[in-house]
C-alpha positions in Angstrom: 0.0 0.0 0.0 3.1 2.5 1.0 4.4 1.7 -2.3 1.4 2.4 -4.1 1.0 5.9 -2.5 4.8 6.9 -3.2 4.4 6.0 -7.0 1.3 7.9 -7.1 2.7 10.9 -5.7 5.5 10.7 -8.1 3.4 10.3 -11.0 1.4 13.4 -9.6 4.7 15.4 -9.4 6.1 14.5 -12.9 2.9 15.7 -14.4 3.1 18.8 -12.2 6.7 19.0 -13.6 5.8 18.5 -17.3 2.7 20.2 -17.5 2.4 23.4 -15.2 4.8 26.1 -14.7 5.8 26.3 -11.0 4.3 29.2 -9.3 6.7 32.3 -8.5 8.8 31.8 -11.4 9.0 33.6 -14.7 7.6 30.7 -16.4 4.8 31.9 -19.5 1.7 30.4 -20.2 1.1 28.8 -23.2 -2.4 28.5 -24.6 -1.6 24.7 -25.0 -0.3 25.1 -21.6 -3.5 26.7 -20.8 -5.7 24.9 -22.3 -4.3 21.2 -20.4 -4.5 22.1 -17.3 -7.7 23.7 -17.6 -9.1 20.4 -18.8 -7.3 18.8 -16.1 -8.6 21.0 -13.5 -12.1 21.5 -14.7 -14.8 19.9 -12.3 -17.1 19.1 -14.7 -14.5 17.2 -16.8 -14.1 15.2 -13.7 -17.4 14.5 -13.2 -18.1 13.8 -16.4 -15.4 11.1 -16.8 -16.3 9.5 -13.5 -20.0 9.3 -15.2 -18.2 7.6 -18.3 -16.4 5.1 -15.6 -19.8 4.5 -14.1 -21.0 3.8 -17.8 -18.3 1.1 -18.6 -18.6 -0.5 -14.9 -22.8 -0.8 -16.5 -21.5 -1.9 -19.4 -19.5 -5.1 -17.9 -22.0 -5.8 -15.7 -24.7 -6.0 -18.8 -22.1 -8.9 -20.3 -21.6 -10.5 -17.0 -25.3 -11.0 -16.7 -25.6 -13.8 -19.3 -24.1 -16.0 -17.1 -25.3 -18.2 -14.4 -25.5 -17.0 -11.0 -24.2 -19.2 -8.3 -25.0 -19.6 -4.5 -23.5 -21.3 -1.9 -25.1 -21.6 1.2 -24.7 -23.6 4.8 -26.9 -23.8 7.9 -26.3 -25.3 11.2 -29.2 -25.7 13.7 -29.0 -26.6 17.4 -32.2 -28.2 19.2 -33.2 -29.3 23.0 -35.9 -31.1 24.4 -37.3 -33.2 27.0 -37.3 -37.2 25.6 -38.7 -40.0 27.4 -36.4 -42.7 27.5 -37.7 -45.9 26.2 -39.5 -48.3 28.4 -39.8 -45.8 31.3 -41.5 -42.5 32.7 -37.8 -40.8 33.0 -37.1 -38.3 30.6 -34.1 -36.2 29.8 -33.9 -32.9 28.5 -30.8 -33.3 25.4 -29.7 -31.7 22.4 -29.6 -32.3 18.6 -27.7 -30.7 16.0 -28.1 -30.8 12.3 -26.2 -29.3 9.4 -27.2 -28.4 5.7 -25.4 -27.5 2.6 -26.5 -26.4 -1.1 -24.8 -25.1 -3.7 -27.4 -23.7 -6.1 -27.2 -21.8 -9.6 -29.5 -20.3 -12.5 -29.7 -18.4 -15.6 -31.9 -16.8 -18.1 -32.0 -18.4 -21.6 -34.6 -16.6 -22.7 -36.3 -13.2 -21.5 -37.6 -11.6 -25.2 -33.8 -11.0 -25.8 -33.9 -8.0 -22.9 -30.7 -9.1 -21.7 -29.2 -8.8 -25.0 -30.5 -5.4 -25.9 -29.5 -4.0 -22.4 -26.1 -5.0 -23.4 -26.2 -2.8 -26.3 -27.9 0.2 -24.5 -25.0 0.1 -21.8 -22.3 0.1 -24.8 -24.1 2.5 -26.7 -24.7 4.3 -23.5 -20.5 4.0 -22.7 -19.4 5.2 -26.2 -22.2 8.5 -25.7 -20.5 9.4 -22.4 -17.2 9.8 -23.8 -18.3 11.8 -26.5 -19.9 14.0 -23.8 -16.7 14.9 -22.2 -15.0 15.9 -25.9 -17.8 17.8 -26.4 -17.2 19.3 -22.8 -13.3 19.3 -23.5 -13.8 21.3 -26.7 -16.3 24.2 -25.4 -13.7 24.4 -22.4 -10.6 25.1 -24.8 -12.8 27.3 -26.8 -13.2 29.5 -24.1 -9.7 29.1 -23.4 -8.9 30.4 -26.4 -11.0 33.5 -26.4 -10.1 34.5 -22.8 -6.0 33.9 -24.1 -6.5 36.2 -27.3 -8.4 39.2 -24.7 -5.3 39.0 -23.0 -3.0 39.6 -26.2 -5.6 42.3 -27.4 -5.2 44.2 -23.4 -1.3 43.9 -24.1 -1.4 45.5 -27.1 -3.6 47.7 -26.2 -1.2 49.0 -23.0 1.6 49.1 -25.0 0.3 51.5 -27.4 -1.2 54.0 -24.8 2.5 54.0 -23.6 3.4 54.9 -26.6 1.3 57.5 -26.9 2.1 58.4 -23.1 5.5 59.2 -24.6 4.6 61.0 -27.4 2.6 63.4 -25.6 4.9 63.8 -22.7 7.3 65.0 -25.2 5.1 67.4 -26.9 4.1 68.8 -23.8 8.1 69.6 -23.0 8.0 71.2 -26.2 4.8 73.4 -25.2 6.3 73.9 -22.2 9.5 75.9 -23.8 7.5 77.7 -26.1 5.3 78.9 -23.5 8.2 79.8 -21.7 9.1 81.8 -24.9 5.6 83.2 -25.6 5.2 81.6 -28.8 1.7 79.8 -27.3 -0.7 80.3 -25.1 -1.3 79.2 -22.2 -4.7 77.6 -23.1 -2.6 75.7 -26.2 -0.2 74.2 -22.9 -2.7 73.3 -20.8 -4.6 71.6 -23.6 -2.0 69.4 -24.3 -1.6 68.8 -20.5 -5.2 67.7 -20.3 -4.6 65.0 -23.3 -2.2 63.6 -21.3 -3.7 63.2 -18.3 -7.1 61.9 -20.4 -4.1 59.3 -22.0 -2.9 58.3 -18.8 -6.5 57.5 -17.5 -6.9 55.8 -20.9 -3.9 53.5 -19.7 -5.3 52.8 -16.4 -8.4 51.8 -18.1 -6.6 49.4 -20.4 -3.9 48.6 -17.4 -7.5 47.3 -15.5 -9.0 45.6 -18.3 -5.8 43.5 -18.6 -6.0 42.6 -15.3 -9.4 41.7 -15.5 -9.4 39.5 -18.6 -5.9 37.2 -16.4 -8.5 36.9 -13.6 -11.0 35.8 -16.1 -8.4 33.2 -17.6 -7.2 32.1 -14.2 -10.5 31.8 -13.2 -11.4 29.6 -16.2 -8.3 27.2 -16.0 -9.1 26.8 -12.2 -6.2 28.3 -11.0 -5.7 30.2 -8.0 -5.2 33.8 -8.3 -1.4 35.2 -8.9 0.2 38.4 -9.6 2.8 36.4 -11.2 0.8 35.0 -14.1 2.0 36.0 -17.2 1.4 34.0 -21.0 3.4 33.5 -23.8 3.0 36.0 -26.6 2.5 34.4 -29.8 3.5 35.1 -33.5 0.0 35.9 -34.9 0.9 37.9 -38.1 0.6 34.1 -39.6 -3.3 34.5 -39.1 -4.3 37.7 -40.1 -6.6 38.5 -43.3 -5.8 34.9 -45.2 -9.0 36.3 -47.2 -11.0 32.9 -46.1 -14.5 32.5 -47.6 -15.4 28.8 -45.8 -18.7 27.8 -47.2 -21.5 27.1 -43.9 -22.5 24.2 -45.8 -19.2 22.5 -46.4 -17.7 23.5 -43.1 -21.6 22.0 -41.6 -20.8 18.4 -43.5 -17.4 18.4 -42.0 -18.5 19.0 -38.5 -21.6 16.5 -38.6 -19.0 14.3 -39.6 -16.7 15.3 -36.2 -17.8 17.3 -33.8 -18.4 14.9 -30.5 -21.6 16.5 -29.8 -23.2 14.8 -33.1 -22.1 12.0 -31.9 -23.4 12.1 -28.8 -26.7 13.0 -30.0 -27.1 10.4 -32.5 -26.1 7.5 -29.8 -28.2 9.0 -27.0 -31.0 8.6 -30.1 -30.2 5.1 -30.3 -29.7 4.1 -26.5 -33.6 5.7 -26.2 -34.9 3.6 -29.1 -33.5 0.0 -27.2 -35.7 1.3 -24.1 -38.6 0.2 -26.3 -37.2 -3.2 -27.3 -36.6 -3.9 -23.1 -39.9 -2.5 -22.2 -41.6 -4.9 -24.7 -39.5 -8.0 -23.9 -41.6 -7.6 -20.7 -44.2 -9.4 -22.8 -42.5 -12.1 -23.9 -42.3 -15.3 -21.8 -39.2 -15.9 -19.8 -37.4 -19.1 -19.6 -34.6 -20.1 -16.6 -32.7 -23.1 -16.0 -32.1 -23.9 -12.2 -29.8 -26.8 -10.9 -28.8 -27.3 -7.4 -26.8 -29.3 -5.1 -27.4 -30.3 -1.3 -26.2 -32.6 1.4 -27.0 -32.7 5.5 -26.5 -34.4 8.8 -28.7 -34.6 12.0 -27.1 -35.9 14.8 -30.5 -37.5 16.1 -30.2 -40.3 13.7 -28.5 -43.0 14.8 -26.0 -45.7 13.6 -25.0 -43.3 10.6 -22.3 -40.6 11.2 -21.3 -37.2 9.9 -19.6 -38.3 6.3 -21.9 -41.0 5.9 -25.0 -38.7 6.1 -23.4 -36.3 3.7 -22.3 -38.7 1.3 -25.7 -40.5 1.8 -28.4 -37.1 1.7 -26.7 -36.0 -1.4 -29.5 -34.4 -3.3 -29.0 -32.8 -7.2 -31.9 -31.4 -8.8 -32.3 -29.1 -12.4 -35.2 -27.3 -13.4 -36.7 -25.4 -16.1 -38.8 -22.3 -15.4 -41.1 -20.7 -17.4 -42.8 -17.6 -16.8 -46.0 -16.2 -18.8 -46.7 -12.7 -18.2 -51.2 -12.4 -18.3 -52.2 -9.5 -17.1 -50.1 -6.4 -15.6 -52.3 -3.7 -14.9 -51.3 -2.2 -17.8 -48.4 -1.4 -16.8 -46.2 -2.6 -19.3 -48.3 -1.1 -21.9 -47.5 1.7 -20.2 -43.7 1.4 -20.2 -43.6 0.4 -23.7 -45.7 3.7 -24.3 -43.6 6.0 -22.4 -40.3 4.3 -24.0 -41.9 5.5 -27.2 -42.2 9.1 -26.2 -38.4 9.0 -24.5 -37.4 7.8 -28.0 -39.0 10.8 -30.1 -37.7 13.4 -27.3 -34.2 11.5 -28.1 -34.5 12.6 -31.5 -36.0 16.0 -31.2 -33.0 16.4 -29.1 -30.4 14.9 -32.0 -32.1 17.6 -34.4 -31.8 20.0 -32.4 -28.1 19.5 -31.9 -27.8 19.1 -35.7 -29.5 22.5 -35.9 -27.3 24.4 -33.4 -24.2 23.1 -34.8 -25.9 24.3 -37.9 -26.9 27.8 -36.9 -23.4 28.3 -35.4 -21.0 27.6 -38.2 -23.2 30.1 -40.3 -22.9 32.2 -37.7 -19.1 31.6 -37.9 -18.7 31.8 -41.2 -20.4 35.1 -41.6 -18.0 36.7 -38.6 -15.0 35.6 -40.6 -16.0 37.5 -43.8 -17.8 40.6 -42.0 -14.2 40.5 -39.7 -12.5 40.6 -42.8 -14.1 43.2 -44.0 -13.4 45.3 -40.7 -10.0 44.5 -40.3 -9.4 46.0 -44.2 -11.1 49.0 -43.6 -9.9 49.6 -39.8 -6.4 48.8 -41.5 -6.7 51.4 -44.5 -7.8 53.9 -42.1 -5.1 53.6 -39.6 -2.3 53.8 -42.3 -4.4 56.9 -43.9 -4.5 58.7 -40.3 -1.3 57.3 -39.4 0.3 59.4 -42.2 -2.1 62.6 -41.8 -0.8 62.4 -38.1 2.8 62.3 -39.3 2.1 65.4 -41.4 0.4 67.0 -38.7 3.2 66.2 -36.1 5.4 68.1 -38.7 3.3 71.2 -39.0 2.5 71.2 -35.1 6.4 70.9 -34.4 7.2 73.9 -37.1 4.4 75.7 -35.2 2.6 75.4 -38.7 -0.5 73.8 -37.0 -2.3 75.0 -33.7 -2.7 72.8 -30.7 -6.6 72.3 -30.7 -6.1 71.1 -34.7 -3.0 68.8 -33.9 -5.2 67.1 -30.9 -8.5 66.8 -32.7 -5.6 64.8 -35.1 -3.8 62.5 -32.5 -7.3 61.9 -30.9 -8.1 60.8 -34.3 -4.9 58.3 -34.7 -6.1 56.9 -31.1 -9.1 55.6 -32.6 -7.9 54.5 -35.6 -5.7 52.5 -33.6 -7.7 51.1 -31.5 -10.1 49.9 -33.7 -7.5 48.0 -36.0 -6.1 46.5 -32.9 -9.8 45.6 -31.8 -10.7 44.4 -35.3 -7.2 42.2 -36.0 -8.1 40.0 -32.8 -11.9 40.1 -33.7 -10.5 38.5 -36.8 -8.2 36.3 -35.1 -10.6 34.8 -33.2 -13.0 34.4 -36.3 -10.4 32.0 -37.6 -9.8 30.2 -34.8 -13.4 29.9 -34.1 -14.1 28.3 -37.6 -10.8 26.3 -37.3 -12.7 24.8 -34.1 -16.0 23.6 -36.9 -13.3 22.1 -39.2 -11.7 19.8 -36.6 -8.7 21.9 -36.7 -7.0 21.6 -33.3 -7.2 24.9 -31.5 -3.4 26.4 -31.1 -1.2 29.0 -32.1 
């Protein structure tokens, strides 16, 4: 038992090795990293698989019970009473023992082939509850996914408010010396004052969303809270604008084809039908075999001993059964009806699955193209205000261009680059998100 505990700790330690980054280091997170320990962690993955054990421990059972069942079974009995002993009016109050022993068995061979179809079910019923937990396991790293690329986009968004931090800092050193030289007012310094102090609440903003979208990942991966948690920062140029134009029906035939859910659905459909086949086997007569063995001794018996009583009171015996179901009360009728109505809210259920599945891929596939769309025009218009800022940052520095013009400008190139940033992981995640439809596995 000791060794059994000490491997088990090892193994638990090797994995902790291999798979998570140890806490108070500089380790990154992975989204592969990420995602496994989130589906290691996830309660409802746990669950789900100990339902799936459950399942398979059904499932053996179901085969086991084709087989005879055997009992073995012993009895020993002590007696007293008062005995009159022969020829006179004494009597003596004396025991008796006795001993029995039987070893007895049966089985089914026929019971309208229920014990065959609830061998199916529980297989059918086993394979379903795997499926279960992909389907689980893949709307977990979905999520995953999404909360990871919130985290890139509140990076990104930081670092270019520090940027602009910068920027304006500068500018307002250079308002600074001209107002010192009364070449501005002191309305054009002060403005430029207020636009940084409306940048650096902007960063605060974006500092907290940052922090808020970790929490949201730690939160989802099950893991404790830490100021230490940091993730890996991907190459992403690979996936932006690739100009897909995924068909909802072809990507739809490739996911009925692979998505677990389907699956799922379609065995949960058939495990439902069976209950009809049991219900009515309740009709149909059942036939058993019995056979038994037994022996016994009673001490009260005289001139014979204890092996000779045994040998001699050996007793086998085999029977047939068969039983005739008349009349119920209806209520197998009534199973067999309700069975039915199970079965067609089995398959309601597998169409509807179908038709979410459905619903989202073309929802999918229409994000892609309408992200697409919005990633070109959010990129055209942050290279066209990039440059009209560039000009503008020119004419503002020969004093060419007022303060109130060159702000209205750089509060421009904010936006502009904002929404490119928010529409290049909007697109991003478009792709990934149809990547999950195809089978593609979800990774960076």
């Amino acid at each position: 038992m000791i060794t059994r505990i000490l491997t088990a700790v090892f193994c638990l330690l090797i994995q902790w090795v291999l798979i998570i980054p140890a806490y108070g280091q500089n380790s990154k997170w992975t989204i592969q990293m990420c995602i496994d320990y989130s589906l290691q962690k996830n309660i409802q993955i746990q669950k789900m698989l100990l339902i799936t054990e459950s399942n398979k421990i059904n499932f053996n059972a179901a085969k086991a019970s084709r087989f005879p069942i055997v009992d073995a079974s012993t009895r020993q009995d002590f007696g007293w009473s008062d005995k009159q002993s022969n020829g006179s009016n004494n009597y003596t109050f004396s025991g008796s023992n006795s001993s029995s022993f039987s070893v007895n068995s049966s089985v089914t061979l026929y019971a309208g082939l229920k014990l065959q179809q609830s061998i199916k079910q529980s297989d059918i019923n086993y394979k379903a509850g795997i499926f279960d937990t992909e389907t689980m396991k893949e709307t977990i790293s979905l999520y995953i996914m999404d909360a990871f690329l919130q985290i890139l986009y509140a990076e990104e968004q930081v670092k270019n408010y520090k940027n602009q931090i910068d920027l304006t800092d500068k500018e307002l050193n250079l308002a600074n010396e001209r107002l010192n030289l009364g070449a501005i007012s002191n309305a054009d310094y002060l403005l430029v004052k207020s636009q940084l102090s409306t940048q650096k609440q902007s960063i605060a903003l974006a500092q907290g969303l940052l922090t808020t979208n970790k929490v949201t990942l730690m939160q989802l991966m099950e893991l404790p809270i830490t100021n230490d948690f940091e993730i890996e920062k991907p190459d992403l140029t690979y996936l932006i604008n690739k100009s897909r134009n995924a068909l909802p029906d072809n990507v739809y035939q490739i996911a009925l084809a692979t998505k677990p859910q389907i699956k799922s659905a379609t065995l949960h459909s058939e495990s439902s039908s069976i209950d009809i086949a049991i219900a009515r086997a309740d009709l149909m007569p059942r036939l058993t075999l019995d056979a038994g063995l037994s022996s016994g001794y009673m001490s009260n018996q005289t001139g014979s001993g204890y092996s000779f009583q045994l040998s001699h009171n050996f007793s086998p015996s085999i029977g047939l059964g068969l039983t005739i179901p008349v009349y119920h009360n209806l209520l197998i009728r009534s199973r067999v009806d309700l069975a039915k109505i199970s079965t067609q809210s089995a398959q309601l259920d597998e169409i509807n699955t179908k038709n979410v599945l459905r619903k989202s891929i073309e929802t999918a596939c229409t994000n892609v193209i309408n992200a697409q769309n919005q990633y070109d025009a959010s990129l055209e218009q942050y290279k066209a205000t990039q440059e009209s800022t560039e000009v503008a940052s020119e004419k503002y520095t020969q004093e060419l261009m007022n303060a109130i013009d060159f702000l209205i400008q750089k509060t421009n190139m904010i936006t502009a680059e904002s929404n490119y940033l928010q529409a290049k992981y909007n697109l991003i995640f478009s792709y990934k998100t149809l990547d999950f439809y195809l089978g593609i596995h979800l990774n960076f």
